[in-house]
N, CA, C and O atoms as a DFTB+ gen file, in Angstrom:
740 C
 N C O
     1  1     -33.868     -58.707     -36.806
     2  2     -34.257     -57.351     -36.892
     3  2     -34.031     -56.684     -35.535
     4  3     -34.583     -57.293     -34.618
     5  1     -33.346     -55.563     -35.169
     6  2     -32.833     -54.564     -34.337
     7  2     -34.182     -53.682     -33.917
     8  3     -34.917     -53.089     -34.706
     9  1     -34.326     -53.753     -32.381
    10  2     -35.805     -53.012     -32.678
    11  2     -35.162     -51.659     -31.987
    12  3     -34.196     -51.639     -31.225
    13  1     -35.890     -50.608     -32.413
    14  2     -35.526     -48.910     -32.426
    15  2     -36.308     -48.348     -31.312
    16  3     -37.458     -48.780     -31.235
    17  1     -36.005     -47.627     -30.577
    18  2     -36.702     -46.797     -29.821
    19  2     -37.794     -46.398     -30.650
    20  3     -37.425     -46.365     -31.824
    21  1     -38.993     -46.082     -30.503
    22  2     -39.934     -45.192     -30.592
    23  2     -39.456     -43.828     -30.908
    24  3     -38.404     -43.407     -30.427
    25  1     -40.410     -42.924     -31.930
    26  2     -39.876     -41.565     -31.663
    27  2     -39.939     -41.161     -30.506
    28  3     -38.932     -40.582     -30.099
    29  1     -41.286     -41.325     -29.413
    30  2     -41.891     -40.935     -28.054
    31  2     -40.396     -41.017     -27.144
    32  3     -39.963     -40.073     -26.483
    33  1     -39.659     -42.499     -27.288
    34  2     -39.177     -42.841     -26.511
    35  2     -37.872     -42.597     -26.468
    36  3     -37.191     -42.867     -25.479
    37  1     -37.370     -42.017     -27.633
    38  2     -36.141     -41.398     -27.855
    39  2     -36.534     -39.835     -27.509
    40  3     -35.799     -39.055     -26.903
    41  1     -37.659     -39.582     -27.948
    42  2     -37.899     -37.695     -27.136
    43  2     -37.624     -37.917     -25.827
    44  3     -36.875     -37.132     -25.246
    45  1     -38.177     -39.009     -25.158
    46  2     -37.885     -38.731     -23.396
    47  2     -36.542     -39.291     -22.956
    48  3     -36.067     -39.391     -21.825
    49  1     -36.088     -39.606     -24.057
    50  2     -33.947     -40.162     -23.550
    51  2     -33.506     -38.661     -23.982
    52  3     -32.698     -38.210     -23.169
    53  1     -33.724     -38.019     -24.735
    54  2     -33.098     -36.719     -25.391
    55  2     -33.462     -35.699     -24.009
    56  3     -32.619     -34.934     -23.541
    57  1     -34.673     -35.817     -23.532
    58  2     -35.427     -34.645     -22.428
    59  2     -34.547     -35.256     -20.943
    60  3     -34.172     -34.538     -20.016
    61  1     -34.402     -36.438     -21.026
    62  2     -33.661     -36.751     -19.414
    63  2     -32.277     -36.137     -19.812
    64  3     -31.698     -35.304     -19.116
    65  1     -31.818     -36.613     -20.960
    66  2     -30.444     -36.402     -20.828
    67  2     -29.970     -34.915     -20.892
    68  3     -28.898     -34.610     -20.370
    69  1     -30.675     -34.066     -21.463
    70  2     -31.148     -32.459     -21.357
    71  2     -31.053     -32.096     -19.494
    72  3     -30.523     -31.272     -18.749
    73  1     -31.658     -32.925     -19.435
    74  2     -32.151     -32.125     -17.422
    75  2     -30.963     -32.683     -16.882
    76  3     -30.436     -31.951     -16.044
    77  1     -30.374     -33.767     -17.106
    78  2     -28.849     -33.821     -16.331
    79  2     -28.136     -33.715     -16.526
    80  3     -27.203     -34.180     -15.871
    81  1     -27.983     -32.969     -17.661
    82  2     -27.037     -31.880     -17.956
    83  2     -27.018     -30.394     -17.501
    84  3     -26.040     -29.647     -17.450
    85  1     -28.414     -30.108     -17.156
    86  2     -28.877     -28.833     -16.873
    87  2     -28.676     -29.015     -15.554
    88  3     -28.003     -28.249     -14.864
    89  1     -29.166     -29.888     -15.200
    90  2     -28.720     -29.784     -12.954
    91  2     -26.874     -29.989     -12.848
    92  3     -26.227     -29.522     -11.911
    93  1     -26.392     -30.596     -13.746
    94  2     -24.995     -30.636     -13.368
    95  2     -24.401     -29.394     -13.632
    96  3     -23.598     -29.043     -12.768
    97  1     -24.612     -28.388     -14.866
    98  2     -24.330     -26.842     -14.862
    99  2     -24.663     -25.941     -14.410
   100  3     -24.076     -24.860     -14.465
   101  1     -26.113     -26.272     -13.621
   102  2     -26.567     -25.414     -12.976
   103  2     -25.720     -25.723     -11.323
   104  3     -25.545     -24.713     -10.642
   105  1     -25.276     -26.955     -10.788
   106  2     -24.425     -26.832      -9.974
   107  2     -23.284     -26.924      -9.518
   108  3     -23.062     -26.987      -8.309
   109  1     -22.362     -26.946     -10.440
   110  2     -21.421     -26.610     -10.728
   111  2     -21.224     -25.246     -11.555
   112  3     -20.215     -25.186     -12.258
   113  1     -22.009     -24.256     -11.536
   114  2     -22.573     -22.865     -11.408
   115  2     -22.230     -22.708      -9.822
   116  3     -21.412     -21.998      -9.237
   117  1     -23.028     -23.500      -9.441
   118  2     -23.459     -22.851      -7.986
   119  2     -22.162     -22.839      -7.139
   120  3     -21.818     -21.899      -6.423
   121  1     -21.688     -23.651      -7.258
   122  2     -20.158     -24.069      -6.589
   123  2     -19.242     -22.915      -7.442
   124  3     -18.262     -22.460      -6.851
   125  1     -19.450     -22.576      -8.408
   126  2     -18.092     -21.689      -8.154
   127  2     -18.505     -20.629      -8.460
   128  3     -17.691     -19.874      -8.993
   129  1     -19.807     -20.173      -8.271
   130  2     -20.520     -18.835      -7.884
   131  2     -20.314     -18.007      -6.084
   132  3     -20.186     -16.905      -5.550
   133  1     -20.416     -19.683      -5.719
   134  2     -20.516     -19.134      -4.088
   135  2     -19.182     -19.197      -3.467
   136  3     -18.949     -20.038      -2.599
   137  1     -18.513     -18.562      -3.765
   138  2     -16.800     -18.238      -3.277
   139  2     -17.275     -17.231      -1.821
   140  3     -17.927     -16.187      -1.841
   141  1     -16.753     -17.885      -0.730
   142  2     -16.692     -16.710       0.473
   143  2     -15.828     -15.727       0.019
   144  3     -14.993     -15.912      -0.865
   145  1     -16.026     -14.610       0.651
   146  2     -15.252     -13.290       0.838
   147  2     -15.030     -13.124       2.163
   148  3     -15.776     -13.666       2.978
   149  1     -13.811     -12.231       2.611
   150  2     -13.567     -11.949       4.329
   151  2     -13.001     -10.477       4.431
   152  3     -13.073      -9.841       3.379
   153  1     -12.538      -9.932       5.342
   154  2     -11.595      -8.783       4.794
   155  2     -10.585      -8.710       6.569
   156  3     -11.114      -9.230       7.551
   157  1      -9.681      -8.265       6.651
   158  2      -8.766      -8.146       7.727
   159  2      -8.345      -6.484       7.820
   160  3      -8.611      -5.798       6.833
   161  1      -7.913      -6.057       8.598
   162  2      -7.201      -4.563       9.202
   163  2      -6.169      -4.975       9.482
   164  3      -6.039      -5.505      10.585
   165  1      -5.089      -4.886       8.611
   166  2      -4.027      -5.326       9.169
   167  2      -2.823      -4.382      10.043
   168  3      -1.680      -4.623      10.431
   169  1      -3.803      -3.113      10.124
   170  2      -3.559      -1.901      10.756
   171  2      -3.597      -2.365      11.826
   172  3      -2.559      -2.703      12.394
   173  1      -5.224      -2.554      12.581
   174  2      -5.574      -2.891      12.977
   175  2      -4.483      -4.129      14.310
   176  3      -4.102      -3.861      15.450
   177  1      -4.369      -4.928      13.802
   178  2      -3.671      -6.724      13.618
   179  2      -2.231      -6.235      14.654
   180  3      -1.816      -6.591      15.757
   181  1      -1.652      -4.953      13.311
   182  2      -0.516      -4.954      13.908
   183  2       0.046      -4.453      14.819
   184  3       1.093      -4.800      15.366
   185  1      -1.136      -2.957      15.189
   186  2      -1.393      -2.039      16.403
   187  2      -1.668      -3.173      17.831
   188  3      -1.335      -2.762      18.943
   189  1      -2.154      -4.286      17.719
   190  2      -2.314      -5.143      18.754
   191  2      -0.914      -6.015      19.133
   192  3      -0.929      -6.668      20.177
   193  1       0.113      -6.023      18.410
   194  2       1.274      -6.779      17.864
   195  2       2.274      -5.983      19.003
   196  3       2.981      -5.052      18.617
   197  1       2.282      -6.542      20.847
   198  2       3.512      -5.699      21.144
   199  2       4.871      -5.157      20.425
   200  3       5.392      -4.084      20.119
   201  1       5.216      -7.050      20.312
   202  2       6.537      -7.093      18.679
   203  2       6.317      -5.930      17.919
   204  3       6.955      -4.889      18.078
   205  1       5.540      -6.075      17.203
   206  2       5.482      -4.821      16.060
   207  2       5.663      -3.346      16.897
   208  3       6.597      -2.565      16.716
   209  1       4.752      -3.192      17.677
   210  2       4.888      -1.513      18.343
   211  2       6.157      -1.097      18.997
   212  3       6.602       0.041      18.845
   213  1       6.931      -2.281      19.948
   214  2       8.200      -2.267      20.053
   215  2       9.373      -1.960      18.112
   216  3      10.195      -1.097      17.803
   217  1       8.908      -2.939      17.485
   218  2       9.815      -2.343      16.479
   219  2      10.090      -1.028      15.952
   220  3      11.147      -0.445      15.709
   221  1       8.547      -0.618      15.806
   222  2       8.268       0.368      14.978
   223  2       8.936       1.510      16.053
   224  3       9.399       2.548      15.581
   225  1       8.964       1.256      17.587
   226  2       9.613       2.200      18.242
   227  2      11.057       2.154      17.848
   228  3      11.498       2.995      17.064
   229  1      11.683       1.380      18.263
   230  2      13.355       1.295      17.478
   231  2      13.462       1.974      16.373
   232  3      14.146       2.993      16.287
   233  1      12.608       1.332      15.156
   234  2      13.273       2.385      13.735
   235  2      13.024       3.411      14.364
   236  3      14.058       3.990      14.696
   237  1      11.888       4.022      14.757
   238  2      11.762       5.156      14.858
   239  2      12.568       6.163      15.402
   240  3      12.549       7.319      14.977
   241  1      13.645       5.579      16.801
   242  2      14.509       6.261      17.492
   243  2      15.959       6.079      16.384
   244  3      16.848       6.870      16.067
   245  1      15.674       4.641      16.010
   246  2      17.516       4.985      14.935
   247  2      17.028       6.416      13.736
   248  3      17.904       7.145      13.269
   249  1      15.194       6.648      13.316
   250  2      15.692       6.892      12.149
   251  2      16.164       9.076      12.763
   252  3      16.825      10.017      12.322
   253  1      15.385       8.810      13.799
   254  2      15.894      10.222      14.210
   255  2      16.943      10.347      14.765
   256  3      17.131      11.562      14.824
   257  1      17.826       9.792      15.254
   258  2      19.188       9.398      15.521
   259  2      20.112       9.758      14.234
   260  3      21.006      10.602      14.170
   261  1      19.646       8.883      13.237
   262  2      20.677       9.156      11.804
   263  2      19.829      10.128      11.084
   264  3      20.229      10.330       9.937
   265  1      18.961      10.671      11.366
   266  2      18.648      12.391      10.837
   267  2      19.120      13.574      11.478
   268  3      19.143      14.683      10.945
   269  1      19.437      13.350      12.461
   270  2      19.888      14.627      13.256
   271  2      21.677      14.441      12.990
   272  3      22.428      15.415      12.950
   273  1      22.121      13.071      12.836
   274  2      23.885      13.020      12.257
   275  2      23.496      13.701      10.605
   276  3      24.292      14.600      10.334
   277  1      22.845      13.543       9.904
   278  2      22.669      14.066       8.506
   279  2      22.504      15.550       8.256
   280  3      22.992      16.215       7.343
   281  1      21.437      16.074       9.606
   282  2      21.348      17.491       9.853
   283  2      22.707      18.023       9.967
   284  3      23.297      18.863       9.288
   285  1      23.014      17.432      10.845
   286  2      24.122      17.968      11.811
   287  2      25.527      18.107      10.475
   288  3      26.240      19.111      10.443
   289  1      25.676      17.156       9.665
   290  2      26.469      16.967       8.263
   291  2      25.955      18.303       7.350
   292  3      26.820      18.880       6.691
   293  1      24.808      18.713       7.310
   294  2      23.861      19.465       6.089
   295  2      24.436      20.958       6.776
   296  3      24.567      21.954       6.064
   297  1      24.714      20.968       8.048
   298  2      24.637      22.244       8.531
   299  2      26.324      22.849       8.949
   300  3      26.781      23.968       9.184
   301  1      26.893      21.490       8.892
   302  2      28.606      21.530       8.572
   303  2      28.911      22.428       6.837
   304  3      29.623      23.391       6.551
   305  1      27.836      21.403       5.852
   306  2      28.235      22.552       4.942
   307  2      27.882      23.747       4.378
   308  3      28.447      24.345       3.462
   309  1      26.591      24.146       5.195
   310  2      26.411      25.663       4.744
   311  2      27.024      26.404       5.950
   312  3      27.190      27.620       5.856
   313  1      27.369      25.753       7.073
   314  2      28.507      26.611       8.207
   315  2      30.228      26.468       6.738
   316  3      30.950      27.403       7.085
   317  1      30.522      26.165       6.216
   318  2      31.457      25.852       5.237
   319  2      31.339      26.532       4.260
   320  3      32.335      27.165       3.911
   321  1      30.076      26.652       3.456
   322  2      29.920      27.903       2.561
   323  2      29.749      29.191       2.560
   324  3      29.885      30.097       1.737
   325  1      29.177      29.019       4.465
   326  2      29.110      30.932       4.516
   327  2      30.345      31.553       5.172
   328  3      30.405      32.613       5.796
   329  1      31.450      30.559       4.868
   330  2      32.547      31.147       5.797
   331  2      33.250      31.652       4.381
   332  3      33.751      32.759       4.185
   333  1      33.166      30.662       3.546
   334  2      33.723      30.559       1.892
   335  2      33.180      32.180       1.269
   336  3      33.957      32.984       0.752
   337  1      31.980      32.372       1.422
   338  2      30.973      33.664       1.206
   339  2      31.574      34.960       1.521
   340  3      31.708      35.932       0.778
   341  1      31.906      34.818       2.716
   342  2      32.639      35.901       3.705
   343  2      34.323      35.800       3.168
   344  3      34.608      36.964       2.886
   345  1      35.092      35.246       3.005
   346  2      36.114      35.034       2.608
   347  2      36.837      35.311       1.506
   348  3      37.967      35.798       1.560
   349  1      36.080      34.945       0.177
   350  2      36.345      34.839      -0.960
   351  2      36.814      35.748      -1.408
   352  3      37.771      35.517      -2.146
   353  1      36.486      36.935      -1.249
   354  2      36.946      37.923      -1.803
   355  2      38.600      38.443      -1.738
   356  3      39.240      39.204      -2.464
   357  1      39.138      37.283       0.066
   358  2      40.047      37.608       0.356
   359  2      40.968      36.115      -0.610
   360  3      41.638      35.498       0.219
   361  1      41.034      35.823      -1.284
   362  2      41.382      34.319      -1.264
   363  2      42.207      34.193      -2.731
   364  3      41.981      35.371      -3.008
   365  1      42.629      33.935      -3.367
   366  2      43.087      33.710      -4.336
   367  2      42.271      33.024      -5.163
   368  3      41.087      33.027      -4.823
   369  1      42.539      32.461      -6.109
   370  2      41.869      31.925      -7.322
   371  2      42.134      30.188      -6.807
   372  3      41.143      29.565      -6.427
   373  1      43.435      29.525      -6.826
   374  2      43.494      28.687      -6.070
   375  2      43.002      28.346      -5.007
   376  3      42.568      27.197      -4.940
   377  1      42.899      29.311      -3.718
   378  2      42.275      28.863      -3.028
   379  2      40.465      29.095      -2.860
   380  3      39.719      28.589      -2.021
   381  1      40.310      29.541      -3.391
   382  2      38.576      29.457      -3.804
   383  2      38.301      27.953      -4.557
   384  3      37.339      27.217      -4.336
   385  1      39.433      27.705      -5.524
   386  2      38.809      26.325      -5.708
   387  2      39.160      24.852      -4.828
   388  3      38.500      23.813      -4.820
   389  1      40.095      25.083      -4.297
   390  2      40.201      24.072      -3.095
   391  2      39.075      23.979      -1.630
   392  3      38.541      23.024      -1.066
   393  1      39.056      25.331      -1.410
   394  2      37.399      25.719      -0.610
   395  2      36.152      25.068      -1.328
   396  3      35.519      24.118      -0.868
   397  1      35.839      25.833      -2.741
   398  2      34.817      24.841      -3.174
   399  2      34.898      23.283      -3.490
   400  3      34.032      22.486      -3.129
   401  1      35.794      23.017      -4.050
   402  2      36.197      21.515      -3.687
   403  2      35.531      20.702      -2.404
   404  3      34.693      19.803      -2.341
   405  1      36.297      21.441      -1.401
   406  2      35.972      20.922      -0.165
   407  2      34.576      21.411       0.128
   408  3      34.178      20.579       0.943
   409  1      33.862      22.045      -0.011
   410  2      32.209      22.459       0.009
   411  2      31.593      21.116      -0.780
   412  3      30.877      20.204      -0.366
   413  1      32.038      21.320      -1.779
   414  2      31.393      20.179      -2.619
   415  2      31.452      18.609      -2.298
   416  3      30.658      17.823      -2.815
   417  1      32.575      18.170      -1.295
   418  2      33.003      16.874      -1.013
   419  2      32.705      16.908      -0.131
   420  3      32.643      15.726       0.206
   421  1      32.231      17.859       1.149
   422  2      31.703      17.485       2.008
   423  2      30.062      17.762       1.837
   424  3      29.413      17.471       2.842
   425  1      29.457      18.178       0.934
   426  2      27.773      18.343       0.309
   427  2      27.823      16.361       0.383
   428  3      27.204      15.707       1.223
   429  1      28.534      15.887      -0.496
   430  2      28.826      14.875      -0.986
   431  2      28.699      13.382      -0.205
   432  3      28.194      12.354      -0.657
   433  1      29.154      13.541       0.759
   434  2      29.217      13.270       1.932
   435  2      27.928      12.670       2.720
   436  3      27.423      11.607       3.081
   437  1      27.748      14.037       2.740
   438  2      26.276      14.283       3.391
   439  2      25.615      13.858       2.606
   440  3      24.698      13.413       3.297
   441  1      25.294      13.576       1.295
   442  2      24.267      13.226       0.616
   443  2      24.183      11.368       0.475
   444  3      23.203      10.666       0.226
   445  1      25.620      10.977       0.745
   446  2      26.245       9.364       0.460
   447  2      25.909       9.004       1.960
   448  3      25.537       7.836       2.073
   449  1      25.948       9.694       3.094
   450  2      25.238       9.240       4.394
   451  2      23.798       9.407       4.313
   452  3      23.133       8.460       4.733
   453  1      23.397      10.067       4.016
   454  2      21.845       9.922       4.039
   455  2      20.896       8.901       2.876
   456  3      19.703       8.664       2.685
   457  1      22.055       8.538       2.342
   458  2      21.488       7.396       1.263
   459  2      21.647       6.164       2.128
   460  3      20.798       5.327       2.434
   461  1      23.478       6.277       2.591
   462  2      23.400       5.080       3.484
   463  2      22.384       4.804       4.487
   464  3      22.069       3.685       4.891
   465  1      21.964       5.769       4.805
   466  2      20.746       5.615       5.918
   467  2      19.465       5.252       5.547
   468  3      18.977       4.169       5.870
   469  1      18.646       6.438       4.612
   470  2      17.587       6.464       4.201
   471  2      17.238       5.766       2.738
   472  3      16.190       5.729       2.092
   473  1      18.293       5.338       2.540
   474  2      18.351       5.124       0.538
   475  2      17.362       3.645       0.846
   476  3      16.949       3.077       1.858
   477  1      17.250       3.380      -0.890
   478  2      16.809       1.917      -1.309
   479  2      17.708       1.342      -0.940
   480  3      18.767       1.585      -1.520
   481  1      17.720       0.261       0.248
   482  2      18.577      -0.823       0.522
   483  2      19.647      -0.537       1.606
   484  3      20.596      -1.156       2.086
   485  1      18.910       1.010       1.823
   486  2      19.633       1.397       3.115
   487  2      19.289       1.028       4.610
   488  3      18.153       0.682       4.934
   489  1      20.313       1.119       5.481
   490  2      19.874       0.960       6.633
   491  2      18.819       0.765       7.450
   492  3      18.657      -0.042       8.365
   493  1      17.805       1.981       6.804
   494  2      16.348       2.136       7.609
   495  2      15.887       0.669       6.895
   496  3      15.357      -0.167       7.627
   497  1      16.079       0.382       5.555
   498  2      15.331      -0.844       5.063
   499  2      15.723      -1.941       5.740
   500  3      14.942      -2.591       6.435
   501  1      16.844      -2.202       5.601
   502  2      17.604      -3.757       6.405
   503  2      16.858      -3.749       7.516
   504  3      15.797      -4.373       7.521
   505  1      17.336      -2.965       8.761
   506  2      16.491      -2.711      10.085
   507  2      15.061      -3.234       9.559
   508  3      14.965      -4.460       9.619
   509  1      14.418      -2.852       9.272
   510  2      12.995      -2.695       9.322
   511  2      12.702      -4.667       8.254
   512  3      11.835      -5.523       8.433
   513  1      13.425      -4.640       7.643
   514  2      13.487      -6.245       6.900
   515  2      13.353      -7.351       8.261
   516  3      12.426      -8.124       8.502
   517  1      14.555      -7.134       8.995
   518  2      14.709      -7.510       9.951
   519  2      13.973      -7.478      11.142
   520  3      13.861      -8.486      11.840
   521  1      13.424      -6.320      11.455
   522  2      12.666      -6.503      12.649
   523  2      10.934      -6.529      12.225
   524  3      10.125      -6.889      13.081
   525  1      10.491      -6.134      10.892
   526  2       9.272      -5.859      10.878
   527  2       8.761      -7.440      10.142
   528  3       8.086      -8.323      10.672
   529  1       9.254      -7.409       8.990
   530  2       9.190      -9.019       7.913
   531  2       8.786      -9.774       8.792
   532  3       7.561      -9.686       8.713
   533  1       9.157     -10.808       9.982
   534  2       9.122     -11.706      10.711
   535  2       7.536     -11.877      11.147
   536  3       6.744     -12.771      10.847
   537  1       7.384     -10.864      11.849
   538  2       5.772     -10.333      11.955
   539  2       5.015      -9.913      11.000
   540  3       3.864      -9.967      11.434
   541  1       5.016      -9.584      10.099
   542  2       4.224      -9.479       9.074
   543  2       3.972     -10.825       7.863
   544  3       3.030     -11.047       7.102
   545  1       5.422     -11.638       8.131
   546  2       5.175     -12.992       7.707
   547  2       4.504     -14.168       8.660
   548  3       4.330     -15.334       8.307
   549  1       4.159     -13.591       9.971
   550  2       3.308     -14.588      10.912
   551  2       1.834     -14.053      10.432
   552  3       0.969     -14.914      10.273
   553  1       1.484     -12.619      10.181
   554  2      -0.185     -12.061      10.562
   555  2      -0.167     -12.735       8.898
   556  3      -1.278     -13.231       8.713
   557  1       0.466     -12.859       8.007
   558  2       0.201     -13.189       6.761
   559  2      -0.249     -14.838       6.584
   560  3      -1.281     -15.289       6.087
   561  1       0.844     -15.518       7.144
   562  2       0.439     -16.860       7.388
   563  2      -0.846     -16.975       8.106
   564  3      -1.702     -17.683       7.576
   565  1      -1.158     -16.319       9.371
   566  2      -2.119     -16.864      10.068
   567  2      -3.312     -16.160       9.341
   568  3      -4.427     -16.480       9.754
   569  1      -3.254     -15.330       8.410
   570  2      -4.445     -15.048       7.439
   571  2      -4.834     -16.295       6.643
   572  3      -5.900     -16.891       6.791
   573  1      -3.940     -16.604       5.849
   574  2      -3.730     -18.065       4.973
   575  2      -4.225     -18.757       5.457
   576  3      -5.153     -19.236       4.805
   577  1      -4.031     -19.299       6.816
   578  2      -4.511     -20.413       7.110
   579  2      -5.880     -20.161       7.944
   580  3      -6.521     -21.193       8.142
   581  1      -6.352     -19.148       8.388
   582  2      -7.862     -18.803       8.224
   583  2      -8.415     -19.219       6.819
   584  3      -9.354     -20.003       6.680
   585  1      -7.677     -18.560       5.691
   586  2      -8.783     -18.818       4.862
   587  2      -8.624     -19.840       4.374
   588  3      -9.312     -19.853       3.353
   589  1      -7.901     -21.115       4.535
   590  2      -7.883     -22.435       4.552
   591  2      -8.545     -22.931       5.386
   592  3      -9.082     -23.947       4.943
   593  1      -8.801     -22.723       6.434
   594  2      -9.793     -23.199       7.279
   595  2     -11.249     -22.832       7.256
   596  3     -11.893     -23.492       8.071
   597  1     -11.898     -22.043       6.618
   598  2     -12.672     -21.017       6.545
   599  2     -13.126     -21.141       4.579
   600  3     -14.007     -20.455       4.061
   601  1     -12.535     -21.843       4.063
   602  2     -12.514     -21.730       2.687
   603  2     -13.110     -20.862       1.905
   604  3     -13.749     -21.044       0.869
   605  1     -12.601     -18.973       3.042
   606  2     -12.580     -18.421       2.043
   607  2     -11.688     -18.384       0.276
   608  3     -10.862     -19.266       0.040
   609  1     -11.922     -17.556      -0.542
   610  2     -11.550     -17.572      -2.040
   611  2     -10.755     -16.341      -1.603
   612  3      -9.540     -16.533      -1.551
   613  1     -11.201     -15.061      -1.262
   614  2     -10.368     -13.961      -0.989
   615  2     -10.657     -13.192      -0.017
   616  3     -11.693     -12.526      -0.011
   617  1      -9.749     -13.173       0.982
   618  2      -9.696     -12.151       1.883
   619  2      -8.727     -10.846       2.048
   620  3      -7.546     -10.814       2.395
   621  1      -9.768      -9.585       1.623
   622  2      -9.390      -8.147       1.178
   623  2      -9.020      -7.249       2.487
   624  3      -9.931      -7.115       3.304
   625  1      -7.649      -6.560       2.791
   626  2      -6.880      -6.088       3.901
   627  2      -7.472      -4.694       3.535
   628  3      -7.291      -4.331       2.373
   629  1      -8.201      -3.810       4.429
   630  2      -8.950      -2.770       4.603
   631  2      -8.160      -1.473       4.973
   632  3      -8.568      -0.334       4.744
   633  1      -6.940      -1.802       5.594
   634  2      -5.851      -0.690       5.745
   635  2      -5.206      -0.080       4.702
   636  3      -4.829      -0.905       3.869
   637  1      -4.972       0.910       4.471
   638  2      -4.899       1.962       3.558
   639  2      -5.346       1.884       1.950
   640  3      -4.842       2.387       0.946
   641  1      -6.749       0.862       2.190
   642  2      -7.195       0.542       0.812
   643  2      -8.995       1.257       0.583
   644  3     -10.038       0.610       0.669
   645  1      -8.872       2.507       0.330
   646  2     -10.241       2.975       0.707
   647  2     -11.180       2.103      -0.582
   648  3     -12.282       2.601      -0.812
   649  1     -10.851       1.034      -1.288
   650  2     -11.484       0.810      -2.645
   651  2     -12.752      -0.172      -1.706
   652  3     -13.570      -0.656      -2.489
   653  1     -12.855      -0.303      -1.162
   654  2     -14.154      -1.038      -0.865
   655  2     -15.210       0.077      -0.071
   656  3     -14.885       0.898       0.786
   657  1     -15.769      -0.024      -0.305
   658  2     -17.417       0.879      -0.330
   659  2     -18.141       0.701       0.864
   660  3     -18.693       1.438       1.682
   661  1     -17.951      -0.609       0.695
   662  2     -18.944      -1.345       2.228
   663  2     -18.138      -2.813       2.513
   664  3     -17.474      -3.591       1.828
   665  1     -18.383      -2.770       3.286
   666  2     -17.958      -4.087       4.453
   667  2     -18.574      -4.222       6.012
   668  3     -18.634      -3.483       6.995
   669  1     -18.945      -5.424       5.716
   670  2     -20.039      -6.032       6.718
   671  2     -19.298      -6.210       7.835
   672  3     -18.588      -7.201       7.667
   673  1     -19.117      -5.688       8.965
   674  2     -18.419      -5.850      10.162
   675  2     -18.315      -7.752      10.432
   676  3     -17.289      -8.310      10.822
   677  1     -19.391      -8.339      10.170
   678  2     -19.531      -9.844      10.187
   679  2     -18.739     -10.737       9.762
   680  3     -18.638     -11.901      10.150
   681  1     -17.972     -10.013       8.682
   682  2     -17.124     -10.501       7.771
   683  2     -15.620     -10.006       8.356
   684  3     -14.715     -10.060       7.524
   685  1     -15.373      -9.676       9.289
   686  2     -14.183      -8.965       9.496
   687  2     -13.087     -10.172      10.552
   688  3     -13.492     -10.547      11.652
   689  1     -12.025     -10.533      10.109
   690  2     -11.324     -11.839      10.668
   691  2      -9.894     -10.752      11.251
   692  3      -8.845     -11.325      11.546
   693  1      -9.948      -9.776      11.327
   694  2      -8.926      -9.290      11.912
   695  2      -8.925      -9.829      13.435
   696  3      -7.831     -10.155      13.897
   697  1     -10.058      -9.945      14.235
   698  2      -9.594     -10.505      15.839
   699  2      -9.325     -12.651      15.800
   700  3      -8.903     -13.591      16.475
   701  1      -9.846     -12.361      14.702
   702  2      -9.667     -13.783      14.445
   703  2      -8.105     -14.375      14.263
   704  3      -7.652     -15.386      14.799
   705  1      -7.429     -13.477      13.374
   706  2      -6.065     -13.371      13.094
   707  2      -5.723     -13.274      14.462
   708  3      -5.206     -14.297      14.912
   709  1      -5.897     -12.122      15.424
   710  2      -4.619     -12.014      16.328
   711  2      -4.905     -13.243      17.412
   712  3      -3.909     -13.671      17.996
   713  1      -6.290     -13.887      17.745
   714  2      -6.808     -14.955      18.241
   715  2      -5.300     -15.887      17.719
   716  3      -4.401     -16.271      18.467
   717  1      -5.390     -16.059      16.340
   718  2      -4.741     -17.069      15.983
   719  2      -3.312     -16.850      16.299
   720  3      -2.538     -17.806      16.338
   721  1      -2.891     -15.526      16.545
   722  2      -1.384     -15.235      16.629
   723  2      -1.351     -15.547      18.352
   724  3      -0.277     -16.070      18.650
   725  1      -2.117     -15.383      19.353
   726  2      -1.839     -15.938      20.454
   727  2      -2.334     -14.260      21.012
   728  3      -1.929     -14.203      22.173
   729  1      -2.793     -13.369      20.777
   730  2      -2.868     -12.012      21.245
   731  2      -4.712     -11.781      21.626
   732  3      -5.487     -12.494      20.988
   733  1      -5.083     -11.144      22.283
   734  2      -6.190     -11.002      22.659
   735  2      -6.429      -9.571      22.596
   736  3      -5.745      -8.746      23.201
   737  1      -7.455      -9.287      21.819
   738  2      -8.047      -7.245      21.812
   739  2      -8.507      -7.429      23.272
   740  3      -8.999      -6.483      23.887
């Protein structure tokens, strides 16, 4: 004959096994309730970044450099249309459309240089791929590996993001970052 727990004694195997189940969800709750948070300025980060302030000076001199050649193109063709304006009347039919032709191909012009310059995938972009990316892929890494070290869950960049309400100065790893980049505020 097989002897049986007690009812008593099976209520208190049912009640233990109840409570360690309840402390293991209740902490493993707790563990992935308590995720750190951090936040960075990467405004901030990059204003400290000689590299960066040197770059941002360069584009800045090419991009007014190749705006004033674009001006200088924009103002070739309304010096071109107001001569066309003044003229026309003297001109033949042929030559009004070889004038506008040439108004139009040099508009044209001007509009295919300022793409080359300013466009998607233009000039100002490459430049700026090139000189800005490099540094912005170091303050990015050395964020990462703060919050690998730091095991924060997410750390939220405060520059041009007005969506946070409040932030605890305590919480702020931006000098921490440039610490880590080798730079001192």
């Amino acid at each position: 004959m097989v002897d049986r727990p007690s009812g008593v004694a099976r209520y208190r195997a049912v009640i233990i096994t109840a409570l360690i189940f309840a402390i293991l969800i209740a902490a493993s709750v707790k563990t992935g309730f308590s995720q750190r948070f951090a936040f960075v300025d990467s405004e901030y980060i990059l204003s400290n970044i000689p590299e960066y302030l040197a770059a941002q000076d360069q584009l800045e001199k090419l991009a007014d450099e190749w705006q004033k050649e674009i001006e200088s193109e924009y103002q070739e063709v309304e010096s071109l249309y107001r001569s066309y304006q003044q003229d026309r009347v003297l001109m033949s039919e042929e030559m009004q459309r070889k004038r506008e032709e040439e108004i139009v191909n040099r508009e044209a012009e001007a509009a295919a240089l300022q793409r080359k310059y300013f466009g998607p995938g233009g000039e100002l972009f490459k430049n700026q791929e090139e000189l800005i990316r490099p540094i912005q892929d170091r303050v990015y890494n050395a964020v990462e590996a703060l919050a690998d070290d730091g095991n924060y869950a997410v750390i939220f960049d405060t520059a041009d993001s007005p969506t946070l309400l409040y932030t605890n100065p305590r919480h702020d790893l931006s000098d921490d970052v440039l610490k880590r980049l080798g730079y001192r505020n």
